[in-house]
C-alpha positions in Angstrom: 71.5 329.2 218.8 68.4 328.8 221.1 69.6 328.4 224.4 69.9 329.6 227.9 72.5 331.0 229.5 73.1 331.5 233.5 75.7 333.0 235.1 75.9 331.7 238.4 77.4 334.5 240.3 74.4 336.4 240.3 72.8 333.2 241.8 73.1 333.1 245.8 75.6 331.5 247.3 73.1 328.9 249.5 73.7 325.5 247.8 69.9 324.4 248.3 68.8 327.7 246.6 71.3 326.7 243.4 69.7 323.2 243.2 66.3 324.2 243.2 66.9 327.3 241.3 69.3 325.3 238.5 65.9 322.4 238.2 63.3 325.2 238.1 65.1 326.9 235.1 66.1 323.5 233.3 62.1 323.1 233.4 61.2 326.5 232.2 63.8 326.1 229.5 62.6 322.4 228.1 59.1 324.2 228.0 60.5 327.2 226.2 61.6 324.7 223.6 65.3 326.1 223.9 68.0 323.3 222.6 70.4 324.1 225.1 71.6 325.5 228.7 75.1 327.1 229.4 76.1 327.6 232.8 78.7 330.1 233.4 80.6 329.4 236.9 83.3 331.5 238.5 86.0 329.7 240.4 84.3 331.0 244.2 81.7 329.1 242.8 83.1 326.3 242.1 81.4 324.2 244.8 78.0 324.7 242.1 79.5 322.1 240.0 78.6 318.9 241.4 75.1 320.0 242.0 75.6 321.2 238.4 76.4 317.8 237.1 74.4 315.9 239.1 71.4 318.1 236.9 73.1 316.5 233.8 75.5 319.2 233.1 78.9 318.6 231.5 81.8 320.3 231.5 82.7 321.8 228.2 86.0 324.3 228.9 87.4 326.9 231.6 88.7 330.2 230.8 89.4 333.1 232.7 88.9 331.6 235.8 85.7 330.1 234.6 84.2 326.8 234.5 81.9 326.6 231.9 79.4 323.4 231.6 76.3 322.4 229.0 73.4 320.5 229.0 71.6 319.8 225.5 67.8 319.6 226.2 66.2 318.2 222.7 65.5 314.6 224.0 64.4 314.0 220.2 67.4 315.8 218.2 71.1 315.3 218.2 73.7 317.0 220.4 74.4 320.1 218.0 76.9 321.7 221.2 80.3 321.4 219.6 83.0 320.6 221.0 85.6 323.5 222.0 88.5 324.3 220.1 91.8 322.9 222.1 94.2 324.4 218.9 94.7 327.6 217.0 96.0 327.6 213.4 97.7 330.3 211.5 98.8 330.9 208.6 101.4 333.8 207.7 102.6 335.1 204.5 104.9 337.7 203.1 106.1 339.2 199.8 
């Protein structure tokens, strides 16, 4: 999947720096061609993600003390980001 992915806590911790840093890379990324962005924020981050959205991030799930948000970049092309699994099936069996 061509994409980029960021983990914000190697980012610093200066909310200006994150803003500028977050619209310089969305930039570099469209030009790279890539169809997507992933940011990857820690919960002492969490103050990231309403500069985050207001970049045109969504939120797609959490885990492990995680929030993590997408951004599809292809203007021209269809949202292939799917959506995250909320269930688990199994199946069992036993002779």
């Amino acid at each position: 999947f061509n994409s980029l992915s960021l983990d914000v806590s190697t980012v610093t911790q200066d909310t200006a720096d994150f803003g500028v840093h977050l619209m310089n890379s969305m930039l570099a990324a469209r030009e790279e061609k890539k169809a997507a962005a992933w940011l990857r924020i820690p919960m002492d981050y969490c103050h990231y993600i309403a500069i985050a959205a207001h970049c045109g991030f969504e939120l797609h799930h959490t885990e492990d003390r995680c929030v993590y948000m997408c951004q599809w970049l292809m203007s021209d092309v269809e949202n292939k980001i799917p959506p995250y699994g909320t269930h688990q099936v199994g199946v069992g069996g036993l002779v």
